[in-house]
MIDOSE-1310 file (N, C-alpha, C; in nm, 2 decimals, decimal comma, always signed):
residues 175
xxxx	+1,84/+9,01/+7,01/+1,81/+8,88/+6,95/+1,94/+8,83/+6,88; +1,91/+8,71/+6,91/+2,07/+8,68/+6,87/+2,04/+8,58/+6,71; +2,13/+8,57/+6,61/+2,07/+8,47/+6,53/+2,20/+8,39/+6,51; +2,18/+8,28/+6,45/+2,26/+8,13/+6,44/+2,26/+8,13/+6,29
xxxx	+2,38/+8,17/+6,22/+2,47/+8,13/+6,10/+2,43/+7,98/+6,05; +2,36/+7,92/+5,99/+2,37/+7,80/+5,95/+2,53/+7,78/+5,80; +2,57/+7,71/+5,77/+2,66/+7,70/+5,71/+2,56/+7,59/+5,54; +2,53/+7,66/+5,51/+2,44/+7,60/+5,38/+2,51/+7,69/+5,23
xxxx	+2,61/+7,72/+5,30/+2,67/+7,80/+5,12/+2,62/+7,97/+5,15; +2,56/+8,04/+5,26/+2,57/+8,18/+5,32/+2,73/+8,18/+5,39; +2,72/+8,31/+5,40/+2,85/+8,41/+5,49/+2,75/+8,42/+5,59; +2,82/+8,44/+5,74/+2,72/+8,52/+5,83/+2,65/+8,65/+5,77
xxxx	+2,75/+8,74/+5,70/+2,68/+8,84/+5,65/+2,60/+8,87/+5,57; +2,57/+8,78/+5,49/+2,47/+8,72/+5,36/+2,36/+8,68/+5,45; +2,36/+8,59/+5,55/+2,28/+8,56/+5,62/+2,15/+8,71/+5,73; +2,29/+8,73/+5,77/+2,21/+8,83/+5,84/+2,14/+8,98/+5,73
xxxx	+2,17/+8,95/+5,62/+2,11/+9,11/+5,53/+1,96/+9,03/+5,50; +1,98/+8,87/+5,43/+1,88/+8,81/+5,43/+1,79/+8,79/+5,56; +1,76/+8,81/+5,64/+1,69/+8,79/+5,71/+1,68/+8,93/+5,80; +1,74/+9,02/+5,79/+1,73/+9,19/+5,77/+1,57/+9,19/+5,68
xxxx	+1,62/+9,19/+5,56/+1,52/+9,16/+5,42/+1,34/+9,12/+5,48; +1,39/+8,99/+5,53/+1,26/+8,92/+5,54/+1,19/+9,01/+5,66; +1,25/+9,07/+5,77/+1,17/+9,12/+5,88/+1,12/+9,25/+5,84; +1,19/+9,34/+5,73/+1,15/+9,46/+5,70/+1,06/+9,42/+5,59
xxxx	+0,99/+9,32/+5,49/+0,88/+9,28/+5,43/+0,81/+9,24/+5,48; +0,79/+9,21/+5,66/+0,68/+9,17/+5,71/+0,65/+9,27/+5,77; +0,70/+9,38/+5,82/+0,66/+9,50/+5,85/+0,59/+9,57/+5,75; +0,62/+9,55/+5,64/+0,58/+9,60/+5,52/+0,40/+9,58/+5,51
xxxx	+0,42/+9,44/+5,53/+0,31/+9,40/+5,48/+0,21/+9,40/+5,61; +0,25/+9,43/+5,71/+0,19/+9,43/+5,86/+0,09/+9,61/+5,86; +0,17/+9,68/+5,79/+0,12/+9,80/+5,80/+0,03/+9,83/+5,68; +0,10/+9,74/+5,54/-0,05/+9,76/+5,46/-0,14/+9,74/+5,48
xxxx	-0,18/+9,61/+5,56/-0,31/+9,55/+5,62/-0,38/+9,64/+5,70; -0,31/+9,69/+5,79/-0,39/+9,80/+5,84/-0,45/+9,92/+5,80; -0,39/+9,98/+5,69/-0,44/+10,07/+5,61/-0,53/+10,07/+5,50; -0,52/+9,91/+5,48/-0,66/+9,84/+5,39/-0,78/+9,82/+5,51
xxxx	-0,70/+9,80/+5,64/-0,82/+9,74/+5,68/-0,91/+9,93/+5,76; -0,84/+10,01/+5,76/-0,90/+10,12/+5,81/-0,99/+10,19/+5,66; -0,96/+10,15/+5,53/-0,96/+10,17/+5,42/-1,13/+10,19/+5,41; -1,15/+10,02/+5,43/-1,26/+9,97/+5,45/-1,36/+9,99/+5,53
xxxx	-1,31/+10,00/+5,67/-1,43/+10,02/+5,73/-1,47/+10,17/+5,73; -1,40/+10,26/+5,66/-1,45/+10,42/+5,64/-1,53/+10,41/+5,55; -1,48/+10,34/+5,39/-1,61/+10,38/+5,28/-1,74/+10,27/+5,33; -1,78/+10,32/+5,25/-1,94/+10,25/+5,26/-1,91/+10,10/+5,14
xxxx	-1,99/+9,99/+5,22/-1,93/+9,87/+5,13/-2,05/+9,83/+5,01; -2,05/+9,83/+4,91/-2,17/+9,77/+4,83/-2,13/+9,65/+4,76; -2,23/+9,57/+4,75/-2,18/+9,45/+4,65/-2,19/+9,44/+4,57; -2,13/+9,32/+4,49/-2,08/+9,32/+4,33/-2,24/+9,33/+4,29
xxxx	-2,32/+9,32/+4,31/-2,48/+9,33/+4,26/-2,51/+9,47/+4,22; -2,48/+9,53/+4,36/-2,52/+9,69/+4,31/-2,43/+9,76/+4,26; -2,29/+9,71/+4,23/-2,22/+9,78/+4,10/-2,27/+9,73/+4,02; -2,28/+9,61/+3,93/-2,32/+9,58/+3,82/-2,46/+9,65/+3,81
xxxx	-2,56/+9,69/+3,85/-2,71/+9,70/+3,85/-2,63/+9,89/+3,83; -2,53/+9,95/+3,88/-2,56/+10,09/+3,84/-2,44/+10,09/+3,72; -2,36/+10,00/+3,68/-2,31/+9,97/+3,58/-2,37/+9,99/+3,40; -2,50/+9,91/+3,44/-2,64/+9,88/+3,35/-2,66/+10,03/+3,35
xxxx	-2,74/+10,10/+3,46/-2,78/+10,21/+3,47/-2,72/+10,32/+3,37; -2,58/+10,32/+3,39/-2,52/+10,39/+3,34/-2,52/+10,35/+3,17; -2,51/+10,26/+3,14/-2,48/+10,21/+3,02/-2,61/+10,24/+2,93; -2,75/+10,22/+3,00/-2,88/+10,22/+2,95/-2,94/+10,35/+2,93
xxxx	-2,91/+10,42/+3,10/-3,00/+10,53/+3,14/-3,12/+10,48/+3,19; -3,16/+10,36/+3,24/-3,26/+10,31/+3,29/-3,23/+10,24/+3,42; -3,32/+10,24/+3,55/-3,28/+10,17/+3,66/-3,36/+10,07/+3,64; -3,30/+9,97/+3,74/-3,36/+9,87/+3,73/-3,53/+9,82/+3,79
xxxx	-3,58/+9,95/+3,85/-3,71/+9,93/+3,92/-3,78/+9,93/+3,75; -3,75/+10,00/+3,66/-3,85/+10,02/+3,54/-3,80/+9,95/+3,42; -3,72/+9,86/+3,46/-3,72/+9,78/+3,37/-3,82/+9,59/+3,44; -3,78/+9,60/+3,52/-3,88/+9,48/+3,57/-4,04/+9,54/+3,58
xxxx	-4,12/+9,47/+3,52/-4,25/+9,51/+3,57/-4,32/+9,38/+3,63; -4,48/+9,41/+3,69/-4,50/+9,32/+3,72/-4,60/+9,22/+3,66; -4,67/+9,24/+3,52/-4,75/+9,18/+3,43/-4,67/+9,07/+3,40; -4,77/+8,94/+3,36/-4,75/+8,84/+3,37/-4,71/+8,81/+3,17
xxxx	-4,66/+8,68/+3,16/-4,63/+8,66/+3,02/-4,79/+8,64/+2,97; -4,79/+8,68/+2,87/-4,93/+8,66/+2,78/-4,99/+8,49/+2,79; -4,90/+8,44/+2,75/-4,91/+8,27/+2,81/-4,92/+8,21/+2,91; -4,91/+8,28/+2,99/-4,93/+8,22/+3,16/-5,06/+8,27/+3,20
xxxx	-5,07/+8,43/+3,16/-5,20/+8,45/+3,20/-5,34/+8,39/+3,11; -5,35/+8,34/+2,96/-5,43/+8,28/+2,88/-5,42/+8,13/+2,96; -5,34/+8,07/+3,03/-5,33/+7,95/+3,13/-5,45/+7,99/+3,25; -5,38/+8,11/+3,31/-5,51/+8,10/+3,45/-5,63/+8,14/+3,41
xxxx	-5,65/+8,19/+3,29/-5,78/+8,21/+3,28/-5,85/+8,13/+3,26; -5,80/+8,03/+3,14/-5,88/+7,91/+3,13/-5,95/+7,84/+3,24; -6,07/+7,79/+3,23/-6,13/+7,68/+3,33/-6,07/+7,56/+3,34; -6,04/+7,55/+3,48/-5,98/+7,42/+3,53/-6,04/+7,29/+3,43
xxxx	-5,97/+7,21/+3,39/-6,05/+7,08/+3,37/-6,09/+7,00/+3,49; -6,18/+6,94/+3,46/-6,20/+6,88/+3,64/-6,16/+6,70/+3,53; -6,15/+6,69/+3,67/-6,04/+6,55/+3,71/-6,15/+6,46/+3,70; -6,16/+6,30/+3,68/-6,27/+6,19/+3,73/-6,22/+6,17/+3,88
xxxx	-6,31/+6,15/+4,00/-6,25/+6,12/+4,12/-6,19/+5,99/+4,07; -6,09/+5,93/+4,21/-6,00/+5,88/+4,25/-6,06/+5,80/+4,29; -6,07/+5,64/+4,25/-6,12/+5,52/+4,35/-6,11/+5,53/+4,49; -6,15/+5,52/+4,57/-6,10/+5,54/+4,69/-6,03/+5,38/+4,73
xxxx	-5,98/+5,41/+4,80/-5,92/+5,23/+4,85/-5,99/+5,18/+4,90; -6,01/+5,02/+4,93/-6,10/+4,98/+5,05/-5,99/+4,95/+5,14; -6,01/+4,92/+5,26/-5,96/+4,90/+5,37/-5,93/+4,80/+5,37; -6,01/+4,71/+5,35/-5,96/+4,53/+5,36/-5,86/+4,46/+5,26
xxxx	-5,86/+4,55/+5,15/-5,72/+4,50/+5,05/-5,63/+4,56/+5,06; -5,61/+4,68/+5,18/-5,53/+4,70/+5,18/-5,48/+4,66/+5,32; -5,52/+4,60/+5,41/-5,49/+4,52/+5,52/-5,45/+4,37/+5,50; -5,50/+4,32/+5,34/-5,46/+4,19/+5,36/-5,31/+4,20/+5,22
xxxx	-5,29/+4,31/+5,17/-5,19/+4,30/+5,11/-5,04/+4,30/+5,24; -5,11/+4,41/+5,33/-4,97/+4,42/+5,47/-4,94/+4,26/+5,51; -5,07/+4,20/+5,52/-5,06/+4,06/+5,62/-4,99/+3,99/+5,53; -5,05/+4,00/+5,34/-5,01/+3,86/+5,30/-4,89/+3,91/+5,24
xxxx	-4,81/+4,03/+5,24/-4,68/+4,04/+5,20/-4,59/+3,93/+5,30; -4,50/+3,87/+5,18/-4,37/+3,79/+5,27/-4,24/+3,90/+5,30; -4,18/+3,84/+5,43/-4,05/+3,87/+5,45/-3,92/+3,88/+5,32; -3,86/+3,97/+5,34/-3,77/+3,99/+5,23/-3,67/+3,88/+5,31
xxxx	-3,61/+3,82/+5,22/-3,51/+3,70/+5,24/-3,41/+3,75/+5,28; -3,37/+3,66/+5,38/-3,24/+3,72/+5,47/-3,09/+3,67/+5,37; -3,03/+3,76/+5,33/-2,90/+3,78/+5,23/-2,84/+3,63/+5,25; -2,83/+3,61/+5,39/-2,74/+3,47/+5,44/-2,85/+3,36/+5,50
xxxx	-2,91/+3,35/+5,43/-3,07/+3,26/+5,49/-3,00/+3,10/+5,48; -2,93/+3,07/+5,35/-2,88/+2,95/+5,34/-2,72/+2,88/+5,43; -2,69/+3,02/+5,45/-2,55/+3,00/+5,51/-2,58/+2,96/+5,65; -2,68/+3,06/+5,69/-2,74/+3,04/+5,86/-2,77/+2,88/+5,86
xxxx	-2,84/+2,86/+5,74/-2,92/+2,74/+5,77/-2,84/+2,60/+5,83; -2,73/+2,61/+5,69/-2,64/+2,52/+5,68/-2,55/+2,53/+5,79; -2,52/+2,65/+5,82/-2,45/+2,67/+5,98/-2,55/+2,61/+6,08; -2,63/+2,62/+6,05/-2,76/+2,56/+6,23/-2,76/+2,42/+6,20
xxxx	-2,71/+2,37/+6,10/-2,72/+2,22/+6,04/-2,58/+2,17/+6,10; -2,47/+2,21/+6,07/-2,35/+2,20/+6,11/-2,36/+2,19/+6,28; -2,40/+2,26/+6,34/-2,42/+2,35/+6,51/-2,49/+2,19/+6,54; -2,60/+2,18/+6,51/-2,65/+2,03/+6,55/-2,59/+1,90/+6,53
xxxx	-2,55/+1,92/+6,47/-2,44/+1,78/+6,41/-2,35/+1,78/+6,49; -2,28/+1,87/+6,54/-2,15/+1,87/+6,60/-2,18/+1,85/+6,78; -2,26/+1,94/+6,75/-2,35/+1,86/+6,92/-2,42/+1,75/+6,94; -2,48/+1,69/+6,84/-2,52/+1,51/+6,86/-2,37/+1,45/+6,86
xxxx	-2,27/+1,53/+6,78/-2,15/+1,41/+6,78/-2,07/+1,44/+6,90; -2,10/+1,52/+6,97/-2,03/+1,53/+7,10/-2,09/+1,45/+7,25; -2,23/+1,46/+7,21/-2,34/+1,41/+7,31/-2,33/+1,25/+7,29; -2,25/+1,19/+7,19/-2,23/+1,07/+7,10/-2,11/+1,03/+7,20
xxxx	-1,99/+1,10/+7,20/-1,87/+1,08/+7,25/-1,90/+1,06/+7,42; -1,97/+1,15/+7,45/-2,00/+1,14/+7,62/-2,06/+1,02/+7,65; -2,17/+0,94/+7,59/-2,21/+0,87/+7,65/-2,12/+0,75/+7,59; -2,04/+0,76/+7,49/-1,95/+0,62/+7,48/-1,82/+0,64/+7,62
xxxx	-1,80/+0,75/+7,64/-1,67/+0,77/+7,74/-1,78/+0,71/+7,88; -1,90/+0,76/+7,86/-1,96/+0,73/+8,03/-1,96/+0,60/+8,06; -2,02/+0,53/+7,93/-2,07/+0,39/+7,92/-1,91/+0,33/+7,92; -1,80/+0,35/+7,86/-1,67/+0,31/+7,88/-1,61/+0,28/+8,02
xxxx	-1,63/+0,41/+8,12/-1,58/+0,38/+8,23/-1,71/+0,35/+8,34; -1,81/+0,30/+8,28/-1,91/+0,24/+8,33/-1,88/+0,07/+8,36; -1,85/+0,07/+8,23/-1,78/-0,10/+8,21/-1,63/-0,14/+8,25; -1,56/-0,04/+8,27/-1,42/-0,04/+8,32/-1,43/-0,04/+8,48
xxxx	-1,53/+0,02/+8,53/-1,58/+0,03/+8,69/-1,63/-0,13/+8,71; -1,71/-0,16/+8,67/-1,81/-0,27/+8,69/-1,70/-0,44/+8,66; -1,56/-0,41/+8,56/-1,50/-0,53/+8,57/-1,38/-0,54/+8,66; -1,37/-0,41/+8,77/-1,27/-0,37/+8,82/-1,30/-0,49/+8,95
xxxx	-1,26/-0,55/+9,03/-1,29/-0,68/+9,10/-1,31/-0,57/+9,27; -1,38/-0,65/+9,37/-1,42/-0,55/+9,49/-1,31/-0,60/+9,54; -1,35/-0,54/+9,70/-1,20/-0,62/+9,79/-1,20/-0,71/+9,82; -1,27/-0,85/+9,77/-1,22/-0,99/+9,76/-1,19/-1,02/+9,70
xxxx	-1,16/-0,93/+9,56/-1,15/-1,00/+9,49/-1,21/-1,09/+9,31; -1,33/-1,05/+9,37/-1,40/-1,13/+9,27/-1,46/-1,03/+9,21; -1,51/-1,04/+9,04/-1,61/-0,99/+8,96/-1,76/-0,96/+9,01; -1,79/-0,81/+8,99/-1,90/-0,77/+9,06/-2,00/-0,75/+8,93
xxxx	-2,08/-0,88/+8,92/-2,15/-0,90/+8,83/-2,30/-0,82/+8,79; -2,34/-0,77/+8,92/-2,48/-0,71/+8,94/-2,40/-0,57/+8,86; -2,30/-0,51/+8,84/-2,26/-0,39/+8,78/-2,23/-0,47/+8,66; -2,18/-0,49/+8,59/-2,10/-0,55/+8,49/-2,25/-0,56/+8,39
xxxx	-2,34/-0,65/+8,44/-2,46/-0,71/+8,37/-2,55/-0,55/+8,30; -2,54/-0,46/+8,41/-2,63/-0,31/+8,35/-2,51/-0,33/+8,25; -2,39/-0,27/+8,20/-2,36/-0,21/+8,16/-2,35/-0,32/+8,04; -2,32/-0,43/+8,03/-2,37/-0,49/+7,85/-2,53/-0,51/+7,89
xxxx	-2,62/-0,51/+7,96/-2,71/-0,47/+7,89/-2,79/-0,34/+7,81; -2,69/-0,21/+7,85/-2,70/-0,05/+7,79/-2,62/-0,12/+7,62; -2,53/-0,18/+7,62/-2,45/-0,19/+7,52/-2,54/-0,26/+7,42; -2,60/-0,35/+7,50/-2,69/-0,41/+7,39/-2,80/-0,35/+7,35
xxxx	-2,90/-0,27/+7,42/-3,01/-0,21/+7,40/-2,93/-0,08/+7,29; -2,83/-0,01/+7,28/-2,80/+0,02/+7,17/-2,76/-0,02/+7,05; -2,69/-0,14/+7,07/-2,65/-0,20/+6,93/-2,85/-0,21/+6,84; -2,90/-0,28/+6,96/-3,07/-0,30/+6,88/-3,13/-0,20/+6,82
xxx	-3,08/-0,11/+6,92/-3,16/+0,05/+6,89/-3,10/+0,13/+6,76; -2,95/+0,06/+6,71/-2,88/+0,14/+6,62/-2,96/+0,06/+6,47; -2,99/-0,08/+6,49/-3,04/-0,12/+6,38/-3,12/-0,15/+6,34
């Protein structure tokens, strides 16, 4: 293996003892692991429970099966003995008030109810004022066709006449 000197304020030789160093503490620590880890799987493992529980034992002289018993507190049991109180029944529901509370509940209000609204207000407006522009542009070159003269020449009146009479049936119709 070859290693590469960096120039950071080491000697090669400083370098190479340092990193001598580092490969002989991973060795180090490569072989403790194994010996913890064969350590372990020979003894028998108990948990922190059952030390502390023979910890007690030791300290008391009593295990823990005879210190738990299984009689109840004096107060719990003067509880189950007593007779139940009985309860008054429970109205029962009727069916029809509770079918017309489902029907007559209202919808919860939509967060943007006003904004939609005013938006669907706007949405229409802008489309009558467009449907506004087409028929002024149709009716425009309706009347620009109709005063355009045929190939003799002359004003083609039978077109001319529809198109101020559209003009007029709206001016009437506007007021």
């Amino acid at each position: 293996m070859e290693l590469i000197a960096v120039k950071v304020g080491f000697s090669y030789h400083s370098f190479l003892l340092l990193s001598a160093d580092l490969i002989q503490k991973a060795k180090v620590r490569k072989a403790y692991a194994k010996v913890k880890a064969e350590e372990l799987a020979s003894a028998p493992s108990k948990s922190v429970y059952d030390r502390a529980d023979e910890e007690i034992e030791e300290k008391d002289g009593l295990s823990p099966e005879d210190s738990a018993t299984l009689e109840l507190h004096p107060d719990r049991q003067a509880m189950l003995n007593e007779p139940e109180p009985e309860r008054p029944p429970r109205p029962e529901r009727s069916q029809d008030r509770d079918a017309q509370n489902r029907r007559g509940r209202r919808q919860k209000p939509s967060a943007f109810a006003k904004e939609m609204a005013i938006a669907e207000q706007r949405r229409q407006e802008t489309q009558r004022r467009q449907e506004e522009r087409d028929f002024k542009q149709k009716n425009r070159e309706a009347t620009a066709r109709a005063r355009r003269p045929d190939q003799h020449g002359k004003r083609r009146l039978g077109r001319e006449s529809q198109a101020l009479l559209d003009r007029v049936q709206r001016v009437v119709g506007q007021s």
